[in-house]
Every structure is written in structure tokens, then in C-alpha cells.
C-alpha positions in Angstrom: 91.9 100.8 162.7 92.3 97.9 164.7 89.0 96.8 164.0 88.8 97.0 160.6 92.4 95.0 160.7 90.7 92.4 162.4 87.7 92.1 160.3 89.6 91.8 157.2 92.1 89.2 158.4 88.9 87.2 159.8 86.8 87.1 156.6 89.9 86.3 154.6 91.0 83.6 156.9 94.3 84.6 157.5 94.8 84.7 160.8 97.5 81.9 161.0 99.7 83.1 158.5 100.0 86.6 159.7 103.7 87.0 161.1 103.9 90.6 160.4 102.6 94.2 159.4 104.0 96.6 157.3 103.2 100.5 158.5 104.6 104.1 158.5 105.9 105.3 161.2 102.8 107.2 162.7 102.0 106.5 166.3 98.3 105.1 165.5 100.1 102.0 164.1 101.2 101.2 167.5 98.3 101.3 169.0 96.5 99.5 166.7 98.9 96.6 166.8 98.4 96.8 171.1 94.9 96.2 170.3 95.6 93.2 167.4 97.9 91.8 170.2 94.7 91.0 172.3 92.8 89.2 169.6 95.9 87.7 167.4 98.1 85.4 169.7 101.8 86.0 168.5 101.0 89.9 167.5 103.5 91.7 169.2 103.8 95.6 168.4 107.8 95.7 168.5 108.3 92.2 166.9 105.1 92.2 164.7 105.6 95.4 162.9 108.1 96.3 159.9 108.8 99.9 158.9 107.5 100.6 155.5 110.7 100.9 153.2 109.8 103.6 150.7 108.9 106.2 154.1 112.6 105.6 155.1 114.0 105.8 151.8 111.6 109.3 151.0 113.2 110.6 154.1 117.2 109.9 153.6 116.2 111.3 150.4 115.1 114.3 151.3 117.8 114.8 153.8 120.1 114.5 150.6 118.2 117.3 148.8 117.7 119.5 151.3 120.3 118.7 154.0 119.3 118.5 157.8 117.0 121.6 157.6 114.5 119.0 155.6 112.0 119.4 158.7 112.2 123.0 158.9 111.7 123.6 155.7 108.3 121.1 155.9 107.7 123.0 158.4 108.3 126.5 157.4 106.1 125.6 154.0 103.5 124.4 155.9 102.9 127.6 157.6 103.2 129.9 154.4 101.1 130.8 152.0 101.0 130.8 148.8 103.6 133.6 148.0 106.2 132.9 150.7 106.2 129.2 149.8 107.4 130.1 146.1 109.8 132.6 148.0 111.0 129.2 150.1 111.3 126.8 147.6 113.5 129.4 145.5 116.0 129.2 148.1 116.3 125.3 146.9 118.2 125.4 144.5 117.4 123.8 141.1 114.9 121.0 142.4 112.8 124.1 144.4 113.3 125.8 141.0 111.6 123.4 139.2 109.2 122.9 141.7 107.7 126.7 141.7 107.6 126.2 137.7 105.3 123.0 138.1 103.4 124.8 140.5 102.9 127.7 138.5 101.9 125.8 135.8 99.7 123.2 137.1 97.7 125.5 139.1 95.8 127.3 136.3 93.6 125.7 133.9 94.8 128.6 131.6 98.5 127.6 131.9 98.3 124.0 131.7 96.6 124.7 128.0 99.3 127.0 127.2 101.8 124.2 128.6 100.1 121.4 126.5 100.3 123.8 123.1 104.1 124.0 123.4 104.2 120.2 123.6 102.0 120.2 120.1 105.6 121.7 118.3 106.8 118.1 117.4 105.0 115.6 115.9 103.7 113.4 118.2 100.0 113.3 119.1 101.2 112.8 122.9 100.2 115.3 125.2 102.2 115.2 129.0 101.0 116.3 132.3 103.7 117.6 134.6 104.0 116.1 137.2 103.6 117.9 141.1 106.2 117.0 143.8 104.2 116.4 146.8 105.2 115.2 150.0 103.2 112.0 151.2 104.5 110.3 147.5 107.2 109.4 148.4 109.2 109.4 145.0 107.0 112.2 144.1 110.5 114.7 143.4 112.0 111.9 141.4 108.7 111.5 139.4 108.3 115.3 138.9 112.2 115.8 137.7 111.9 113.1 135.7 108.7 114.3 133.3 110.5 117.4 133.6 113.3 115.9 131.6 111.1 114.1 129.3 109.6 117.5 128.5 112.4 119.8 128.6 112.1 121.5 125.2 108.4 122.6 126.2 109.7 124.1 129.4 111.7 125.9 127.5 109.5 126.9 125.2 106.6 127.9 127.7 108.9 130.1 129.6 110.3 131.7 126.7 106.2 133.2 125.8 
């Protein structure tokens, strides 16, 4: 990675006005910045590198939703399948709720069609995807409740067939 880093900031000249890098918090960023730091004079891993915002903010977020259990329950999903991970999200409240309906939804070709037909009720010619909550977005849940509000009626009409 630090290669690559290197290679981009040489052919783009930019070597001089580099004061800092914005990264997630994975480990690999670290290291990568130790190896800049050999190269770039003035690259200095813990002075050099700034947190990316929107990771933060996805996490206090998700501690807000799902309280302090937020890693167990990525990591409980991650080792379910496909059943217990509706059975999981269920135990959400509304948000998992709503999540398990998406899911269901989205995930067959046959449903999505169904879900597009109870959009074609009122006039308008625009047809909305729903929108999946996934975890490396970080404002994936807010983008997911927030078609779901915009499409409300065809929920409801969907689930009522």
C-alpha cells in the first residue's frame, strides 16, 4: 500500500504539500505510514495520520442503535446463517425489523418485481430500489430508513399480498 502511496504522490508532484493522511482505523494504515515515513521527510504515523470521520461517527452511531452489545451482535451475525441472522436482527427492534424486510425483499429477483408493482399504484412513472443496510457504508442504516420512509405506502402494500 505504501508503494502505491508513494507512486501516486510522486507522479502527481505532491510530495511537499502532504501534511497529512486521512485512513480508518485498520492496522495496515500504520504500517504503511512507517514505510512513507522512510521516503517522505516529515511523515510521521502518529502526527501524520487523521482518523476518518464518517468511521467514528458510523460507530457512535451504532452504539446508539444497538447499545454496547453493537460488536457482539457484528459478531454473532457474522457467524450465522442465513436463518439465525433474520432470527438476530428481529431481536432489534424496529430498525432490525426493517432490516429483515429489505432483506427479504431485495434478495429475490421475484420479490423485487412484486415490490416495484406496488410502487406502480400512484401515478408516477418512478420506480425505487430499497435500499440494504450494510455495514462498511457507513450511513448505510440512515440511507436504508430513509427510502423506507419515502416508500412507506408500498411497504405496506407488499406486505399486505
Amino acid at each position: 500500500m505504501a508503494d502505491v502511496l508513494e507512486e501516486v504522490i510522486a507522479t502527481y508532484g505532491i510530495r511537499d504539500k502532504i501534511s497529512a493522511f486521512q485512513m480508518d482505523n485498520a492496522t495496515n494504515n500504520d504500517t504503511a505510514l512507517d514505510a512513507l515515513s522512510i521516503s517522505i521527510p516529515g511523515v510521521d504515523r502518529k502526527q501524520s495520520r487523521l482518523r476518518y470521520f464518517g468511521h467514528i461517527i458510523n460507530l457512535v452511531v451504532k452504539a446508539l442503535l444497538f447499545g454496547n452489545s453493537s460488536a457482539s451482535l457484528q459478531q454473532q451475525l457474522g457467524d450465522a446463517g442465513d436463518d439465525n441472522a433474520f432470527k438476530i436482527w428481529r431481536e432489534q427492534g424496529a430498525i432490525g425489523k426493517l432490516h429483515n424486510i429489505v432483506f427479504y425483499i431485495t434478495r429475490s429477483v421475484n420479490r423485487r418485481r412484486a415490490f416495484e408493482r406496488s410502487q406502480k399504484v400512484d401515478s408516477s412513472d418512478l420506480i425505487l430500489q430499497l435500499v440494504r443496510d450494510i455495514g462498511v457504508r457507513w450511513n448505510s442504516t440512515f440511507a436504508m430508513i430513509q427510502r423506507a420512509l419515502r416508500l412507506k405506502d408500498a411497504l405496506h402494500r407488499y406486505c399486505k399480498h
